[in-house]
C-alpha positions as CSV (number, residue, x, y, z in Angstrom):
1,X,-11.8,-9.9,-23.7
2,X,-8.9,-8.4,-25.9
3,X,-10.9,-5.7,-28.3
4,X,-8.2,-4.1,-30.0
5,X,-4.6,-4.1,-30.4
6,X,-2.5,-1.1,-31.8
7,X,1.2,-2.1,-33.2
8,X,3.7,0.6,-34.2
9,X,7.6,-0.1,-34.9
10,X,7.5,-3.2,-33.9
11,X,10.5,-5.7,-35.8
12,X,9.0,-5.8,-39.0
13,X,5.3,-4.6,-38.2
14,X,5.6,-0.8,-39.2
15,X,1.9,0.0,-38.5
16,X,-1.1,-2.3,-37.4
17,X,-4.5,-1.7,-35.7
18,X,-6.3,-5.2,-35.2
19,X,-10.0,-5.3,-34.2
20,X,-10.6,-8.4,-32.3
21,X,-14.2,-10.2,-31.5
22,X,-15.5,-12.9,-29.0
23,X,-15.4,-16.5,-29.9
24,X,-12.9,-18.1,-31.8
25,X,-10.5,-16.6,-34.2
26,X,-7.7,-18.1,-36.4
27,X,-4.6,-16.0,-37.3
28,X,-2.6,-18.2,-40.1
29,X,0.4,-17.2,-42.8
30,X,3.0,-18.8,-44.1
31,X,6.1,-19.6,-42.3
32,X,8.1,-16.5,-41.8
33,X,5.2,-14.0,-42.5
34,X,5.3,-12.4,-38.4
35,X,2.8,-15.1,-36.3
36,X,5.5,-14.9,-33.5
37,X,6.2,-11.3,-33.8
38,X,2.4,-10.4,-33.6
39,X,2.6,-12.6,-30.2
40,X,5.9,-11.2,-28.7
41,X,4.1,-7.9,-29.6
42,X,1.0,-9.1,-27.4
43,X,3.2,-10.3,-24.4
44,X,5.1,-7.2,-24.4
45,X,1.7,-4.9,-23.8
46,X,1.0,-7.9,-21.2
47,X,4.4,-6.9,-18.9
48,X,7.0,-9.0,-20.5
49,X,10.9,-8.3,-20.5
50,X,11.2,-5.8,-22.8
51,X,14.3,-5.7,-25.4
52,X,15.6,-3.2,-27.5
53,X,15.8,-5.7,-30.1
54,X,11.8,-5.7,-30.8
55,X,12.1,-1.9,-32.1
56,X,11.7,-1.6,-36.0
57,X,15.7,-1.1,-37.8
58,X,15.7,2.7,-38.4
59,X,12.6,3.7,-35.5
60,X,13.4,5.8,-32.2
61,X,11.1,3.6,-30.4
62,X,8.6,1.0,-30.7
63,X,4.9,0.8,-28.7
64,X,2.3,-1.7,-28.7
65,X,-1.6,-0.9,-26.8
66,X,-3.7,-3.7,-25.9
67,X,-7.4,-2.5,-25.2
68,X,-9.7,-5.2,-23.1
69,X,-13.4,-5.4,-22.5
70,X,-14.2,-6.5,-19.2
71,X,-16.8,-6.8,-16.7
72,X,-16.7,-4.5,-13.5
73,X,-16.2,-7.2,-10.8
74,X,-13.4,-8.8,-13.1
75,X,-10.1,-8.9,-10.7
76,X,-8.1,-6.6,-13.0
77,X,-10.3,-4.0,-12.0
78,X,-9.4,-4.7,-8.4
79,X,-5.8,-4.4,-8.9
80,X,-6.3,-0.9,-10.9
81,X,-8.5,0.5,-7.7
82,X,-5.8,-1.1,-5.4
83,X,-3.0,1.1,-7.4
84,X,-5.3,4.6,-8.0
85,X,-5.4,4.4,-11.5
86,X,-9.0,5.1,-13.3
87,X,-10.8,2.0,-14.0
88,X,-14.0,4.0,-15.9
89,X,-14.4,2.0,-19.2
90,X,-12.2,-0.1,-21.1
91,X,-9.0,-1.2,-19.9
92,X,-5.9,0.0,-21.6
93,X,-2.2,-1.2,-21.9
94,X,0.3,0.9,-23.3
95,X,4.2,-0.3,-23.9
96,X,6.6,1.6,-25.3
97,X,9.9,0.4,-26.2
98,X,12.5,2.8,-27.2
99,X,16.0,1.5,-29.1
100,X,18.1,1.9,-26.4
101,X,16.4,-0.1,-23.9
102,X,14.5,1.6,-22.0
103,X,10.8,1.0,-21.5
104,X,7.7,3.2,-20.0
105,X,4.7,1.2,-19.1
106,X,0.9,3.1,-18.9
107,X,-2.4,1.6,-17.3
108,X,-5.4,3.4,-18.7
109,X,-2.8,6.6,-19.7
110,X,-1.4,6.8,-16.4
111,X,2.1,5.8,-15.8
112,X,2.7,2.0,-14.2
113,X,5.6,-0.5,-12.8
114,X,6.2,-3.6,-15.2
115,X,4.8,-5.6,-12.1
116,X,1.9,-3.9,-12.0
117,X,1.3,-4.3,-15.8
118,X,2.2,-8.0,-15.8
119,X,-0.2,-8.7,-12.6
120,X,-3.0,-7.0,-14.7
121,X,-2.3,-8.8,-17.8
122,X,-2.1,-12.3,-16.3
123,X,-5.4,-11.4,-15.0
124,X,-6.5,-11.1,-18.5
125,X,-4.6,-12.7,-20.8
126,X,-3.0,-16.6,-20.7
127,X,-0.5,-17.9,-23.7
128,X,-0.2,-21.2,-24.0
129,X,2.3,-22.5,-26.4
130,X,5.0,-25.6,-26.8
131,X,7.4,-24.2,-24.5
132,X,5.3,-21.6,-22.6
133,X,6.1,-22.1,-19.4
134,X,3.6,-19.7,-17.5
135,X,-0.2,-20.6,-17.0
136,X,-0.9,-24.0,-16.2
137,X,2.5,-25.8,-16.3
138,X,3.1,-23.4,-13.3
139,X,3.2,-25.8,-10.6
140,X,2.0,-22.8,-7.7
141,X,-1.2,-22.4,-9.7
142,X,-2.2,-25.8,-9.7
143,X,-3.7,-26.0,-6.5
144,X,-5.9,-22.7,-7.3
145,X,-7.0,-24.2,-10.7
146,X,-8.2,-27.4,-9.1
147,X,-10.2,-25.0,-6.2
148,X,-11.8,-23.6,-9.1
149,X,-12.7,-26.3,-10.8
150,X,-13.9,-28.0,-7.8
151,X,-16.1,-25.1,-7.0
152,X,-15.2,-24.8,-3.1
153,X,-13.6,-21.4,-3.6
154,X,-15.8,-20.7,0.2
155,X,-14.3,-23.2,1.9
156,X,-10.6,-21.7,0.5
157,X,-11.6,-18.5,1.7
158,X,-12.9,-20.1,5.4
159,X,-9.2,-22.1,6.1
160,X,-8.0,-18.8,5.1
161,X,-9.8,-16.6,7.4
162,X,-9.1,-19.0,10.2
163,X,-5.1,-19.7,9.4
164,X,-4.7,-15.8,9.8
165,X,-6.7,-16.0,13.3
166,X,-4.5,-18.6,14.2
167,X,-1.5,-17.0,13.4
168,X,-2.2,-13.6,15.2
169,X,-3.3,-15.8,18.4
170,X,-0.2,-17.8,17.9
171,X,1.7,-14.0,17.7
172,X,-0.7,-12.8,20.3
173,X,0.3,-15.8,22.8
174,X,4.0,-15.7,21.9
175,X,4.3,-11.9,22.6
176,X,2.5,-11.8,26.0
177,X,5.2,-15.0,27.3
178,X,8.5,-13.0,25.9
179,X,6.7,-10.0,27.6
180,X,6.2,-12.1,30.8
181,X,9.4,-14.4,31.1
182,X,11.4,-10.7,30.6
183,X,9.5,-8.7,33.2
184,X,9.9,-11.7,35.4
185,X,13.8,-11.2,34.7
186,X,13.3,-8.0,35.8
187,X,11.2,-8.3,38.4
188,X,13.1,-6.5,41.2
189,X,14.1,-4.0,39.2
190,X,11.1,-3.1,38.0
191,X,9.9,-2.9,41.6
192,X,12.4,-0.8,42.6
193,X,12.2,1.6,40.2
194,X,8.5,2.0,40.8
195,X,9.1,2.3,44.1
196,X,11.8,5.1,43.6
197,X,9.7,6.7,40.5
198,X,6.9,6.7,43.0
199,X,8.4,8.2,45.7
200,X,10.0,11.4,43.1
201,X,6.2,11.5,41.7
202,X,7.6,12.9,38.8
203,X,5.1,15.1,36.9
204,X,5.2,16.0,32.7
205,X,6.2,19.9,32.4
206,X,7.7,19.7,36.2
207,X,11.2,20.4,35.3
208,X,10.4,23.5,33.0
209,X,8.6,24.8,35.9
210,X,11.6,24.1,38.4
211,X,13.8,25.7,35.7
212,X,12.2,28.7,35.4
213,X,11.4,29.2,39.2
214,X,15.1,28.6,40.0
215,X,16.5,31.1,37.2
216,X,13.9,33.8,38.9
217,X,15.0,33.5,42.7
218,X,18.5,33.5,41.7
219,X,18.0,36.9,40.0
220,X,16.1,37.8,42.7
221,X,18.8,36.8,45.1
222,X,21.6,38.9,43.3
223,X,19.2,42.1,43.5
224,X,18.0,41.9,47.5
225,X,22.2,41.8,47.7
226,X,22.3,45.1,45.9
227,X,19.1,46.8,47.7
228,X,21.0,45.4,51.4
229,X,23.9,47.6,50.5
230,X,22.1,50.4,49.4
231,X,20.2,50.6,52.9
232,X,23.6,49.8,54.6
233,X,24.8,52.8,53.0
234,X,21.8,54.8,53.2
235,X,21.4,53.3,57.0
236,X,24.5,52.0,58.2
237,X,26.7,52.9,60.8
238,X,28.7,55.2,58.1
239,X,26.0,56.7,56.4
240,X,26.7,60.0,55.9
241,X,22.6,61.1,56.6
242,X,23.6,62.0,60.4
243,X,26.4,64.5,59.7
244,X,25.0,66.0,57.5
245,X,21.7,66.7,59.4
246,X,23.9,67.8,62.3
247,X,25.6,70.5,59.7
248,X,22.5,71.6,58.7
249,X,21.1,72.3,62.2
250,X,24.5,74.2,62.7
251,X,24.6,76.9,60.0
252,X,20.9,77.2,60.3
253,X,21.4,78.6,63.8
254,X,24.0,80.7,62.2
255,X,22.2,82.3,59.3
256,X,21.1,84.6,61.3
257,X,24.4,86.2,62.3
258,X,25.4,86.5,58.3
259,X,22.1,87.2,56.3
260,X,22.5,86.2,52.6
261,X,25.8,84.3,53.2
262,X,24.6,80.9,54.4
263,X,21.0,80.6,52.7
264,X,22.7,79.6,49.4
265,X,24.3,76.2,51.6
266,X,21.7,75.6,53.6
267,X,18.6,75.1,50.7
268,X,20.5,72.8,48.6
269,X,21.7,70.7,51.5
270,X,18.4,70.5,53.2
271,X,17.0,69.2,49.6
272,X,19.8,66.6,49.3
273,X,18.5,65.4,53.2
274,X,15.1,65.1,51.5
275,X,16.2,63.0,49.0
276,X,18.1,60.9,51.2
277,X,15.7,60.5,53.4
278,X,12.9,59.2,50.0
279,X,15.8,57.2,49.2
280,X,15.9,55.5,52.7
281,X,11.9,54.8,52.4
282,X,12.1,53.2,48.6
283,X,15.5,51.0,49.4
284,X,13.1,49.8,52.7
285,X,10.2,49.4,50.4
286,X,12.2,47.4,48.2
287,X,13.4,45.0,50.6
288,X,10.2,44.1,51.8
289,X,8.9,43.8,48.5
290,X,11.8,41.4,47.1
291,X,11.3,38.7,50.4
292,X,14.2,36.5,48.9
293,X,13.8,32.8,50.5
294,X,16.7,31.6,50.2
295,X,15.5,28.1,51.6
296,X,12.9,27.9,48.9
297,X,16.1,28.0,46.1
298,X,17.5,25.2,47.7
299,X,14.5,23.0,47.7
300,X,13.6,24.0,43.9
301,X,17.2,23.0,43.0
302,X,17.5,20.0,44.8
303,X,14.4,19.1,43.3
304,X,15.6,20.0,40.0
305,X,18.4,17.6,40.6
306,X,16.7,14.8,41.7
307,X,14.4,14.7,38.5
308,X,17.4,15.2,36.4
309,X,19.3,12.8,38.1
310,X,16.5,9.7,37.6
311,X,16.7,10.7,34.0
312,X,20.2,9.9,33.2
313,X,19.4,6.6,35.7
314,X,17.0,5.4,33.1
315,X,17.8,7.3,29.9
316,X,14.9,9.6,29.6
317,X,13.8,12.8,29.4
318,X,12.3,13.9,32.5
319,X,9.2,14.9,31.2
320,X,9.1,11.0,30.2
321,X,9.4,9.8,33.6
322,X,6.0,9.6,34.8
323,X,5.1,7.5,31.5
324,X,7.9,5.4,32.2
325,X,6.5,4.5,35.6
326,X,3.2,3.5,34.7
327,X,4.4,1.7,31.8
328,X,6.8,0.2,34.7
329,X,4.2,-0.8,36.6
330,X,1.8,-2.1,34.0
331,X,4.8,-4.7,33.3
332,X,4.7,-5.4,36.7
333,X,1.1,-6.0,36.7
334,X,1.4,-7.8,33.6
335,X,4.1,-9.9,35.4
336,X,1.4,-10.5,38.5
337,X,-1.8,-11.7,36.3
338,X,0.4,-13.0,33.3
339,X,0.4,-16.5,33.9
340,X,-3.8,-16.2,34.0
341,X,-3.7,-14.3,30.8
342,X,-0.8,-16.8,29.4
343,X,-3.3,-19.7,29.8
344,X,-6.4,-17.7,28.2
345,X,-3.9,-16.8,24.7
346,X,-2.3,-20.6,25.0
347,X,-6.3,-22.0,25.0
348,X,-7.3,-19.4,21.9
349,X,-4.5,-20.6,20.1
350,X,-4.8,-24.2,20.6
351,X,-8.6,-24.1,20.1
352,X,-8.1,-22.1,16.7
353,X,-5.1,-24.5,15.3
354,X,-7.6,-27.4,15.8
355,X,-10.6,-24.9,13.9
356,X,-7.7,-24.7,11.4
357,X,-6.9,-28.2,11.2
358,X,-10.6,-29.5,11.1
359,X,-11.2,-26.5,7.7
360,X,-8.0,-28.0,5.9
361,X,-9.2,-31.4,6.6
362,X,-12.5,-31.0,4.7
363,X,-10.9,-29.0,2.6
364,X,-8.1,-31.7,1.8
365,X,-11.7,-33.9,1.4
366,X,-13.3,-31.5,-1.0
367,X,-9.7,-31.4,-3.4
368,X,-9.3,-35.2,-3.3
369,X,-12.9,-35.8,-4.7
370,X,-12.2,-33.0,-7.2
371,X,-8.9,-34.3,-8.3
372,X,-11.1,-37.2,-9.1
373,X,-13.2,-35.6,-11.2
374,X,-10.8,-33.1,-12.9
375,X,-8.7,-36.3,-13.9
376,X,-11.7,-38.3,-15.1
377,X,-12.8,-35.2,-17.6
378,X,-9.2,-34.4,-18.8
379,X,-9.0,-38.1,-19.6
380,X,-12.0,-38.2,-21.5
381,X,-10.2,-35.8,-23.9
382,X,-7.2,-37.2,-24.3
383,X,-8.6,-40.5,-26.8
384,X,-9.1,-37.5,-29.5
385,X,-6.2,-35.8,-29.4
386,X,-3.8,-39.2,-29.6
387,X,-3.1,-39.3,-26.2
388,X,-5.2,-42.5,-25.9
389,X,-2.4,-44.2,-24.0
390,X,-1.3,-41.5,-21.7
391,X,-3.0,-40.6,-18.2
392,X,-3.1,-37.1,-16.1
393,X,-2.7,-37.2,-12.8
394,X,-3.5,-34.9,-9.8
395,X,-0.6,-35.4,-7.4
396,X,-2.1,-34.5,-3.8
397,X,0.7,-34.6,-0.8
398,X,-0.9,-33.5,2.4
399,X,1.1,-32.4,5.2
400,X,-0.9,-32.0,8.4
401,X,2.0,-30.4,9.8
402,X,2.9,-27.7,6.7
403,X,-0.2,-25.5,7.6
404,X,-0.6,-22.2,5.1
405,X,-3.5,-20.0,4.2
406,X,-4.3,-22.1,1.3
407,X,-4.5,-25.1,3.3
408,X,-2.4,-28.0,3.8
409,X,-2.3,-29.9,0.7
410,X,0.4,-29.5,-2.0
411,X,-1.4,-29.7,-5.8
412,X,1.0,-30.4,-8.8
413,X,-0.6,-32.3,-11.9
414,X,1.3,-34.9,-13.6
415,X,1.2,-37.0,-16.3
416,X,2.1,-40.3,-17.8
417,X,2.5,-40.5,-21.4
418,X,2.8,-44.2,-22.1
419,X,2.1,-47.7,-20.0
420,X,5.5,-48.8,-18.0
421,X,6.9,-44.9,-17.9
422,X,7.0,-43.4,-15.1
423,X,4.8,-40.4,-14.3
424,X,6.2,-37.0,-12.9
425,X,5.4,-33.5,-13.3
426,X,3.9,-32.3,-16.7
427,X,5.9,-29.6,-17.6
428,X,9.1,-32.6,-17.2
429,X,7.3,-35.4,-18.8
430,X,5.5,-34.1,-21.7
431,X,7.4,-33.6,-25.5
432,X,6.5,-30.2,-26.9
433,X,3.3,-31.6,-28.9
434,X,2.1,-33.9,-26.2
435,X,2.6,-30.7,-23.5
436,X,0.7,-29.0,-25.6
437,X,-2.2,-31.5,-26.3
438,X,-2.3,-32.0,-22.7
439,X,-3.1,-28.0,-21.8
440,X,-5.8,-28.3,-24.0
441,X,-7.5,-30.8,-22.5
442,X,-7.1,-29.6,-19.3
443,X,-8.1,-26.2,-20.5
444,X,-11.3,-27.2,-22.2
445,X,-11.9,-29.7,-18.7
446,X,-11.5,-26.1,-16.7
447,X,-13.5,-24.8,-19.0
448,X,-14.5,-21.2,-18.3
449,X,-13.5,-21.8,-14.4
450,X,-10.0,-20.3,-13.4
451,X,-9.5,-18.8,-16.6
452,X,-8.7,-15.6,-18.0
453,X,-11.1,-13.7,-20.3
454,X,-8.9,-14.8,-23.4
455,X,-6.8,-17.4,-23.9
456,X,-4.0,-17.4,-26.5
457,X,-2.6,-20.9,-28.5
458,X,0.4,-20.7,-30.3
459,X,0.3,-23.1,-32.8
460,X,-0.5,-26.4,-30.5
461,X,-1.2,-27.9,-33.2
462,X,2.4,-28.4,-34.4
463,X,3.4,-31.5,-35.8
464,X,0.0,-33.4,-35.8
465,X,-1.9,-35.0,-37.8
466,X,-5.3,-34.4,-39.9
467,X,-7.6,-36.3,-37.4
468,X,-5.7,-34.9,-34.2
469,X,-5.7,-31.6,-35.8
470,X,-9.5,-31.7,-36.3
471,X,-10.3,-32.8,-32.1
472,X,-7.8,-29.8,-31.0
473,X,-10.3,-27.6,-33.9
474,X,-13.3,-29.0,-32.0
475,X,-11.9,-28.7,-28.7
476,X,-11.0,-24.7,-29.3
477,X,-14.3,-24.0,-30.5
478,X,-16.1,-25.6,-27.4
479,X,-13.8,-23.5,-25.1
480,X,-14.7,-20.3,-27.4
481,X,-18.2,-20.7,-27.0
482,X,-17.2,-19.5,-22.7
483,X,-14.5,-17.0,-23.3
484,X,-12.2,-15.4,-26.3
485,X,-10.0,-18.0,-28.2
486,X,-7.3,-16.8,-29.9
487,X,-4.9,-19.4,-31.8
488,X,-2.5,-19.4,-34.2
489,X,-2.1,-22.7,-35.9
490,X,-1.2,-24.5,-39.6
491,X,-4.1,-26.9,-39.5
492,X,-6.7,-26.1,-41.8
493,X,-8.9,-28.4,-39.5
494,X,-8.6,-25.4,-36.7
495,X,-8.6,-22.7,-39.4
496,X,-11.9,-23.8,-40.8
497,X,-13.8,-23.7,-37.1
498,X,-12.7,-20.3,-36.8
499,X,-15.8,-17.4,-36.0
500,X,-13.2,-14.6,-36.7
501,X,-10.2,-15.6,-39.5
502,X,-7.1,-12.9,-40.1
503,X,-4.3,-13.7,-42.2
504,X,-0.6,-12.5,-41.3
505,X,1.3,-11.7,-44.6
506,X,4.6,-9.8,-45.3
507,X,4.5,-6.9,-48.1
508,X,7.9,-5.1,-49.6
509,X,10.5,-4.7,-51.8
510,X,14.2,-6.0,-50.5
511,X,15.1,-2.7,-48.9
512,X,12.1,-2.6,-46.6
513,X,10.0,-5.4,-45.6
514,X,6.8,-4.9,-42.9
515,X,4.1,-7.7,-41.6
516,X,0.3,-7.0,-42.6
517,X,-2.9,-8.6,-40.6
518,X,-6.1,-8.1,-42.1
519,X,-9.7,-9.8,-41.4
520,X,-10.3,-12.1,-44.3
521,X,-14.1,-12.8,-45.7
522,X,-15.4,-16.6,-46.9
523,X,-13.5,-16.2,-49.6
524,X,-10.8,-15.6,-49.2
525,X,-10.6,-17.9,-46.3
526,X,-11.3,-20.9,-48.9
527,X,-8.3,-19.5,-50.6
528,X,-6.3,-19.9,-47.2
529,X,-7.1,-22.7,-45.7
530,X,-6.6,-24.2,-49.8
531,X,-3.0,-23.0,-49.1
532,X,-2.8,-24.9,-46.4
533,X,-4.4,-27.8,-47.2
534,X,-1.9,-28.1,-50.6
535,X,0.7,-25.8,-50.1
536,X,2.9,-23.3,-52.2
537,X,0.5,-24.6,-55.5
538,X,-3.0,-24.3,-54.7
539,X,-5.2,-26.8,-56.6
540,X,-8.7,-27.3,-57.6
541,X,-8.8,-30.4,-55.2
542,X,-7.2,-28.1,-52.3
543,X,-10.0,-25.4,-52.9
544,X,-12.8,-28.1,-53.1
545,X,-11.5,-29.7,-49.7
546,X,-11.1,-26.4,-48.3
547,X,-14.9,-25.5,-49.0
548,X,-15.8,-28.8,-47.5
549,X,-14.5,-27.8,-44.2
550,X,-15.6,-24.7,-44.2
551,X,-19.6,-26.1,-44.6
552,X,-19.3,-28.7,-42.2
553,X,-17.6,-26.4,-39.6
554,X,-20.5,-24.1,-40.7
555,X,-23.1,-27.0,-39.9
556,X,-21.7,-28.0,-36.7
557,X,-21.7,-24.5,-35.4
């Protein structure tokens, strides 16, 4: 239920902290003194449009905090756990309007969309006024209201469960025959690029390999080119290794005729054979080492083209071409046992459309019965509140055809408001008082059943009379005794069956004006609802009719 709501710089409510109990409670004032603001002030912390127009003349910015008591299963608390935010203890709505239009919005003192604000406060809070047009006159939430009053919320949830297995067998089934009737397009192409995939055997990493082994033997070719001419120097027909061995040999046998002259020739030269001759050995020892094949290039590169090759064929990488093979020829075994498995998803989707059918059948069955019952105890109320001529209807169209997750049947409540008219839709039909008579009585036949913890009325009491005015009185205090009642109304008939009474009152001079609330005792609630019973004079006879009320409301509680 709503505990408290904090006002600041709100149009002409400067500063206002309202402690709110269970039950019913009255807010009255005369006409001008802020009812509507306090509400507008309410809806805004609820996720209405906000408007830079609601911020107090002279303020920076305006902010209203709605506190609510609720239990822990409640589905507000659902939504907050669905969107991270804390949902330890109370739950909190902040609003804060600033003057030039822009708005923040806070859930529990963390920062929130509008959505998110209004989905929470619908789950908490309903308004119903003369020309409210959320809640009940909302055709989409007539078909959950009359599942709730019916009490079949598990057979809801089991056409539900089995719509959604339809649907994915319906997806499941419609998938595999697009999948099928395109490989079977494809068929011989998909064949022969297994075959030709098959035959490369591509492998992942293959080409990196091939790279790198290529890059190698092709460095490795360049240097056995180098180490051949170094031996054919070294080796070859010209090298120079012979002559120079023959020279040596020469003026060694001549040293001995000229002692000292040629020894200084011959050691240098016979070193320079020595290190020819190494040289010779390590050029040979290279060669054999380097075994260059130059057969083994060719093969790596043509094998490197081939693999690059079937990649640009089917525009992938190459390291993607072994998946794309098997996933190749999983389409072509799809293609080969796809008309068995066609028939097995065609049966499951066929057997769970008639599951669904046979749910939203019985479920159409449960609905009908309740729309029975919903109409015979909104009808019931209708005598009290001067409606004794006018009949609510629960228009059910079923279309066996039209299946959703909430069944087949379309719910939309109607009503006739004299003999001869003809019906149609409530929110169409129905005046301002009469719509507003009639959310009563289908509020108090709902009862506490698909209802938000608190229910707000603003002033449905508008334009009737004493005895009419007394049944709506009645009416909100049987509903109060299930959840929080809220109304504001100029009937002293409802002011006088109030558990909780605050009077709305303006206060100033004629430079600054600013709306008051405050809880009122017995007192001064004689004094009130005397004010309303006479008017601007308040009599003797107004204050001893007032007390009257207040002791029979008193003995019928």
């Amino acid at each position: 239920m709503l505990s408290h709501l904090s006002i600041r710089d709100i149009v002409l409510i400067e500063r206002l902290d309202i402690d709110f109990a269970s039950g019913l409670s009255v807010l009255t004032g005369e006409t001008g003194a802020g009812k509507s603001i306090l509400l507008d002030a309410l809806s805004l912390a609820l996720g209405a449009r906000g408007d830079a127009a609601l911020v107090r003349h002279g303020a920076a910015q305006g902010q209203v905090t709605a506190v609510f008591d609720v239990p822990r299963n409640h589905p507000a608390r659902l939504l907050l756990t669905e969107n991270a935010i804390d949902d330890d203890g109370d739950v909190i709505l902040r609003r804060v309007q600033t003057a030039d239009g822009r708005t923040r919005v806070f859930i529990n003192d963390q920062p929130a969309s509008v959505g998110l604000m209004r989905d929470i406060g619908r789950a908490l809070v309903e308004i119903h006024g003369q020309h409210d047009e959320r809640a009940l006159v909302d055709a989409a939430m007539h078909r959950d209201l009359l599942d709730a009053f019916g009490g079949h919320m598990g057979a809801v949830e089991e056409v539900r469960r089995i719509w959604h297995e339809w649907r994915k067998s319906e997806q499941d089934f419609a998938r595999h025959k697009a999948k099928v009737e395109a490989a079977a397009r494809e068929a011989d192409f998909l064949r022969a690029a297994v075959e030709e995939l098959s035959r490369l055997d591509p492998r992942p990493g293959e080409e990196t390999v091939l790279a790198e082994e290529r890059a190698a033997m092709m460095r490795a070719e360049k240097t056995v080119g180098d180490i051949a001419d170094a031996q054919e120097i070294l080796s070859g027909a010209n090298s120079p290794v012979p002559q120079l061995s023959s020279l040596l040999r020469r003026l060694q046998r001549k040293a001995q005729e000229a002692p000292g002259l040629l020894e200084p020739i011959i050691e240098p030269l016979d070193a320079a054979l020595l290190s020819l001759d190494a040289a010779q050995s390590e050029v040979e020892a290279a060669m054999r080492a380097s075994e260059f094949d130059p057969q083994r290039l060719e093969q790596a590169e043509e094998r490197l083209f081939a693999l690059r090759a079937a990649g640009r064929k089917h525009n992938v990488e190459v390291d993607k071409l072994a998946e794309l093979r098997d996933r190749m020829d999983a389409d072509l075994a799809d293609l080969d046992a796809g008309e068995e498995k066609l028939e097995i998803l065609r049966k499951k989707a066929s057997e769970t459309r008639e599951a669904y059918d046979e749910a939203a059948g019985r479920l159409s069955q449960l609905r009908a019965a309740a729309a029975e019952a919903l109409m015979q105890a909104v009808m019931q109320e209708l005598p009290a509140l001067k409606l004794e001529r006018a009949r609510f209807i629960v228009e059910i169209s079923s279309e066996p055809d039209d299946r959703g997750e909430g069944g087949i049947d379309r719910v939309e409540f109607w009503v006739q408001t004299n003999p001869g008219t003809r019906p149609g839709p409530i929110m169409k039909v129905a005046s301002g008082g009469e719509l507003s008579r009639f959310l009563l009585a289908l509020k108090v036949a709902l009862a506490d059943r698909g209802s938000a913890p608190t229910l707000v009325f603003d002033e449905i009491d508008m334009g009737v009379g004493g005895a009419v005015a007394d049944a709506i009185g009645q009416r909100l205090a049987r509903l109060a005794r299930r959840i929080q009642v809220l109304t504001v109304t100029h009937a002293p008939q409802v002011a006088a069956r109030a558990n909780t009474h605050y009077l709305i009152s303006k206060s100033g001079g004629a430079d600054r004006v600013s709306t008051g609330v405050m809880e009122i005792d017995r007192a001064a609630r004689q004094e009130e609802i005397a004010r309303m019973l006479a008017g601007a004079t308040v009599t003797d006879e107004a204050r001893a009719a007032a007390e009257r009320l207040l002791r029979e409301n008193a003995a019928a509680g």
